[in-house]
C-alpha positions in Angstrom: 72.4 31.3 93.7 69.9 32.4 96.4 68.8 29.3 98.9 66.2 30.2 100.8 66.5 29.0 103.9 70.3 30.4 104.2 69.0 33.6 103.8 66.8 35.2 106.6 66.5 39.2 105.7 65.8 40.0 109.1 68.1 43.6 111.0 69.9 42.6 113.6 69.8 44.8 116.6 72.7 43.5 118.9 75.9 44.6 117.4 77.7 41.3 117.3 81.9 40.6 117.0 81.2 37.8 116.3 83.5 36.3 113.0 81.7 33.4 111.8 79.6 33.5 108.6 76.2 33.0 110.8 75.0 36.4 111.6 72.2 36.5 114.8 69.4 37.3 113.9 69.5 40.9 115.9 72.3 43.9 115.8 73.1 47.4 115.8 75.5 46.7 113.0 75.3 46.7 109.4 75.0 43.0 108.6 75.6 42.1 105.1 74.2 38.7 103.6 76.3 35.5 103.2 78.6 35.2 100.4 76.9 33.7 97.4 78.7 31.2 94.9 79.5 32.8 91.6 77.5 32.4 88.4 79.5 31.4 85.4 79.1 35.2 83.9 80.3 38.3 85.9 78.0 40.1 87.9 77.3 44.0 88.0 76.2 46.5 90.9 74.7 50.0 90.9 73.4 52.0 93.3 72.8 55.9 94.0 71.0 58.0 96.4 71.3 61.3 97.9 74.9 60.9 99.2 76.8 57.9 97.6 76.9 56.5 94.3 78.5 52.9 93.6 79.8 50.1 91.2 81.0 47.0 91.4 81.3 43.8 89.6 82.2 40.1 90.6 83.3 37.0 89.2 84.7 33.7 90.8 88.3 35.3 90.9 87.9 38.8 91.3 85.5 41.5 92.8 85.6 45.2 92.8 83.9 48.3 93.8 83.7 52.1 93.4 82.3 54.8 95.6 81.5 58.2 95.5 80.5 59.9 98.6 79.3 64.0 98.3 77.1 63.8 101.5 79.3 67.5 101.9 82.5 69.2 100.1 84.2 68.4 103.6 83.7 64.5 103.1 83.5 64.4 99.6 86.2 61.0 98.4 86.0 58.2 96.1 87.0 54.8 96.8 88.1 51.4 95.6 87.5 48.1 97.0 89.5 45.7 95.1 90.4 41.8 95.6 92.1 39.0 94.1 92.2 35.2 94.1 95.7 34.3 93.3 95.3 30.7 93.3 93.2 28.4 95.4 94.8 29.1 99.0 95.7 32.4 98.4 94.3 36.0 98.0 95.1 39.7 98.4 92.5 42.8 98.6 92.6 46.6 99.1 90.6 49.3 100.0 91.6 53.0 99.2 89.9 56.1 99.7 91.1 59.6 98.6 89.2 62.5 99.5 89.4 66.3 100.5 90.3 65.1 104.5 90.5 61.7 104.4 93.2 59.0 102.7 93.3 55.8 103.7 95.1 52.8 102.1 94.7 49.1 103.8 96.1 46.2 102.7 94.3 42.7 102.9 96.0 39.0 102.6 93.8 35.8 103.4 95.2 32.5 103.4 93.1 28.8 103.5 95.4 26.2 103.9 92.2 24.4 104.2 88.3 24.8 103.6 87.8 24.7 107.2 91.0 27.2 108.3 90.9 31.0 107.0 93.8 33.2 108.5 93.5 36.9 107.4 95.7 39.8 108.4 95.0 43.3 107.5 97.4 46.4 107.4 96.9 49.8 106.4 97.6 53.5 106.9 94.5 56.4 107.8 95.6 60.2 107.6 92.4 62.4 108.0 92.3 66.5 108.8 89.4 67.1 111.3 88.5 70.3 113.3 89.5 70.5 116.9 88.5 73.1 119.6 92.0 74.8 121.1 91.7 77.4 123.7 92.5 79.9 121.3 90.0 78.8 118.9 89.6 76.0 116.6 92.2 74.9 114.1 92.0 71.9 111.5 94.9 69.1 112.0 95.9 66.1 110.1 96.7 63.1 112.0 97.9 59.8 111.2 97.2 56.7 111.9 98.4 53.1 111.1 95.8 49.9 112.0 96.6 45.8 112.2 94.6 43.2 112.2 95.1 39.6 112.7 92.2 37.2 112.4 92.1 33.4 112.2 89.2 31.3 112.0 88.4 27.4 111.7 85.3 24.9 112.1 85.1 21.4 112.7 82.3 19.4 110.6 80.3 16.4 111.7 79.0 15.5 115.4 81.9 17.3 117.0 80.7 19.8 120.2 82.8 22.2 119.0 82.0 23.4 115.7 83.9 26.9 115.3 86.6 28.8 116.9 88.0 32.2 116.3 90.1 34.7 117.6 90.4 38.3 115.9 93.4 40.9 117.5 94.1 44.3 116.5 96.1 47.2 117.4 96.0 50.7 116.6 98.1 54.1 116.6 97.6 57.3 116.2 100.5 60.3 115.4 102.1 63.2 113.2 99.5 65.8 115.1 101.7 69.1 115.0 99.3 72.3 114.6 101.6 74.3 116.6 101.1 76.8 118.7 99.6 80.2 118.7 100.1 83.5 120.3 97.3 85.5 122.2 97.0 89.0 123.5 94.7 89.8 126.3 93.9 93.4 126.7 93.7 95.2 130.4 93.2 98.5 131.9 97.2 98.8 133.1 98.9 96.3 130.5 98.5 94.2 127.8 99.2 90.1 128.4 100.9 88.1 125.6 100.0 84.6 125.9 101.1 81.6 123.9 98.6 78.7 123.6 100.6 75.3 122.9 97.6 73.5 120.9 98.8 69.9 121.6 96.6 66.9 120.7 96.8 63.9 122.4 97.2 61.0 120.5 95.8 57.7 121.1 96.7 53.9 121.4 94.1 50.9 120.7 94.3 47.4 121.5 91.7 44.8 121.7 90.7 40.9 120.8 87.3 39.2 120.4 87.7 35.2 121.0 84.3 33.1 119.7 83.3 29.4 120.1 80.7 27.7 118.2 79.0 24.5 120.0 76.5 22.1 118.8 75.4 21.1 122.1 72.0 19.3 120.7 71.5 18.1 117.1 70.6 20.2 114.4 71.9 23.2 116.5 74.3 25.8 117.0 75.6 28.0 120.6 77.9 31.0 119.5 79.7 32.4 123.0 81.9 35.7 122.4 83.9 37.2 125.0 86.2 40.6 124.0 88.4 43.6 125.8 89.1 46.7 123.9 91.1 49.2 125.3 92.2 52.5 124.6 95.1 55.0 126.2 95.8 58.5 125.2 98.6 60.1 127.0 98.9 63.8 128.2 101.6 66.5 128.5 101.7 66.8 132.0 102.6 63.1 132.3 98.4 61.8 132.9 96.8 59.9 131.2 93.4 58.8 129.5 92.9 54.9 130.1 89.5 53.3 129.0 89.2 49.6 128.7 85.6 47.9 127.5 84.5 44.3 127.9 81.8 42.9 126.1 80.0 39.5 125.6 77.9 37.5 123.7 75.7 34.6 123.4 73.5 33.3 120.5 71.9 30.1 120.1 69.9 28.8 117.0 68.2 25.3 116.6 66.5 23.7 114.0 63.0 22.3 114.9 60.1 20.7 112.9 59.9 21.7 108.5 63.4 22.9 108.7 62.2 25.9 110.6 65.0 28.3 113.0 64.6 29.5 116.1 66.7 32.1 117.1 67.7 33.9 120.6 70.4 36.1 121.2 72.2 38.3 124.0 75.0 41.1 124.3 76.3 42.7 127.1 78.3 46.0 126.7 80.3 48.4 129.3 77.3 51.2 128.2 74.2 48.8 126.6 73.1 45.1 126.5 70.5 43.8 124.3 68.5 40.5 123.7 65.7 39.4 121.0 64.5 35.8 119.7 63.2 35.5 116.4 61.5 32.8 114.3 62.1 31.7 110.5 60.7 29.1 107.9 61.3 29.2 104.7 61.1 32.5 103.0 59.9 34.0 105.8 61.1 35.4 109.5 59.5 37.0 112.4 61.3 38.8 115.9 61.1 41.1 118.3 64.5 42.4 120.5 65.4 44.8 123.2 68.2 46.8 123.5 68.7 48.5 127.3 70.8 51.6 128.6 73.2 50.8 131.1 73.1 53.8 132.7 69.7 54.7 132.7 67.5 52.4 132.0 66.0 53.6 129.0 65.4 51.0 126.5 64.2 50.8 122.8 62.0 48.2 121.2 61.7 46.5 118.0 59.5 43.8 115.8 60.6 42.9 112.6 59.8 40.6 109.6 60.9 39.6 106.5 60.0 37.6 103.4 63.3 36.3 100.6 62.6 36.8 97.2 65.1 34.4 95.4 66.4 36.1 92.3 68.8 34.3 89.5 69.0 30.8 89.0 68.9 27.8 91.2 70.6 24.6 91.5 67.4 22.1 91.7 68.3 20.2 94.8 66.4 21.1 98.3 67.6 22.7 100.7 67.9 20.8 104.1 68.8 21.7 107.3 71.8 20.2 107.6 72.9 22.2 104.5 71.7 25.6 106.3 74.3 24.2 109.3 76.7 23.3 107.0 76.7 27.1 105.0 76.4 28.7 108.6 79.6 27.5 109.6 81.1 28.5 106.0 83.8 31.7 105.9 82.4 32.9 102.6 84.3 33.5 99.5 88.1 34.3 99.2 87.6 37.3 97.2 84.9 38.3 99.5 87.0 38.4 102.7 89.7 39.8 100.8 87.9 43.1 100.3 86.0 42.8 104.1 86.9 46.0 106.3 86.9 44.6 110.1 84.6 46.6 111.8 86.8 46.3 114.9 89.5 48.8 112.7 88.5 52.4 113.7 87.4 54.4 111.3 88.0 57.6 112.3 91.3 58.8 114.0 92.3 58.4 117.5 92.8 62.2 118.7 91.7 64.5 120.9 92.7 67.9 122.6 95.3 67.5 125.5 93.1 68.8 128.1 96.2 69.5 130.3 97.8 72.3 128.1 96.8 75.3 128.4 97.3 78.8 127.4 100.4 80.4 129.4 101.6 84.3 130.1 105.0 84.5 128.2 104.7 88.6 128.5 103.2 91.0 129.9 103.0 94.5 128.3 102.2 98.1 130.4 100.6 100.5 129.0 102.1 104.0 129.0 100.6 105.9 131.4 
């Protein structure tokens, strides 16, 4: 069932690493509601548009999903999103993909000892071909990848300061990139120059946590810090290197004032952008405005938005309070949900690039009869 007041459909602009259930109310991201108990019959999704079409289905032990994407013929793949609830601590998930460039297979196993401790751990392989730009033209390359992810997550209930605490780690790296190497002829006046171009990719290595607190430093309220490092190292032929670390933090407060109404304020700070925005909601509806700012330059973008929940299904009865919109904020969600839950901290794509440092070299050189 839908509660209203749990449910503010407002887009974030601030992208937020933040792994509690309570979303800010602002981020770059793709934020995805709160997960909803299950009705006593299974539910069914579909959806279509111009470049994916999916279907799913849910019930209180299981969840699944289907996708088709045909954006292109290059990234055309189907995938399957499946999780399981094996028993009341315990459940496993997957998410597959199979395409014409792209196969990926990660594994998904969350454990709650308890309803206020969630430990997850996510493991999986990524082999995708992509296009890369040699000296001696470009050449398409498969590369593989294997990601980790460790994530554990607990909240304390009552008048405690400390309400939530999380720490997410993850680790990936990149290999197999072989396209070989490929031979050149330059022509001249006197001779003719044979050239071998080695066509070596440099592989990457990524490592990076995100720690989060939650505080209830007044009542009826709720202070999300975030503090994070990502860092990323691809080494060269020559013996150089590529090293690029990123820090990032974040702030978000949200109190509860008169009606059961929210008020909202949040800030991120990135090695490229930072961001801030407040935001108002009551009831069914929510109103906000953020910022989001260009390290570098200066250049900043603007943004108002409001929304208005439409509850849909049925309902329990019993009003909805505001300790009860605390109390769901600081909920991890389903078991099944989480189970099926890529990390966004996972990359997606595969950590490679062209070794700048090798280049083409003269393995002959031809004269010309004369």
């Amino acid at each position: 069932m839908l509660k209203k007041a749990c449910l503010p459909l407002l887009l974030l602009l601030t992208p937020s690493a933040a792994v509690f259930a309570g979303q800010p109310l602002f981020s770059v991201k793709k934020q995805t509601l709160p997960d909803l108990a299950a009705p006593a019959e299974p539910t069914r999704r579909f959806a279509i548009d111009g470049q994916t079409a999916t279907v799913g289905g849910d019930t209180g032990d299981r969840t699944w999903t289907t996708r088709l994407d045909y954006a292109s013929r290059n990234e055309a793949a189907m995938g399957l999103d499946y999780g399981l609830k094996l028993d009341r601590e315990f459940a496993g998930g997957a998410n597959l993909v199979m395409g014409t460039r792209r196969k990926e297979l990660l594994l998904n196993a969350v454990y709650a000892p308890e309803k206020n401790v969630r430990v997850k751990f996510s493991g999986g392989q990524l082999r995708q071909t992509e296009d890369y730009q040699f000296a001696s033209g470009t050449a398409a390359d498969s590369v593989v990848q294997n990601n980790f992810l460790f994530d554990i997550r607990k909240t304390w209930s009552g008048d405690a300061l400390l309400s939530g605490l999380s720490l997410t780690a993850w680790q990936a790296s990149a290999g197999g990139a072989d396209p070989g190497q490929k031979t050149l002829l330059q022509d001249g006046d006197l001779a003719t120059r044979v050239l071998v171009d080695p066509r070596l990719l440099a592989t990457g290595a990524q490592r990076g946590y995100m720690l989060n607190l939650a505080l209830a430093p007044l009542p009826a309220s709720r202070l999300e810090l975030g503090t994070g490092v990502d860092r990323l190292r691809y080494d060269f032929a020559d013996g150089s290197g590529e090293r690029d670390s990123t820090a990032s933090r974040r702030l978000h407060y949200t109190q509860y004032v008169g009606g059961c109404s929210r008020l909202q304020g949040n800030y991120e700070s990135h090695a490229a952008w930072r961001s801030f925005g407040v935001a108002l909601a009551r009831g069914a509806w929510s109103i906000g405005a953020s910022r989001t700012q260009d390290r570098d330059s200066g250049d900043g973008g603007y943004a108002i938005n409001a929304g208005y929940t439409i509850p849909m299904g049925r309902t329990s009865g019993r009003p909805t309070t505001c300790a009860s919109s605390l109390q769901a904020a600081r909920s991890f969600g389903s078991l099944t949900g989480s189970s099926v839950a890529r990390d966004p901290n996972l990359p997606a794509a595969p950590l490679a690039q062209v070794d700048p440092t090798a280049r083409p070299v003269v393995s002959e050189v031809l004269a010309k009869p004369r």
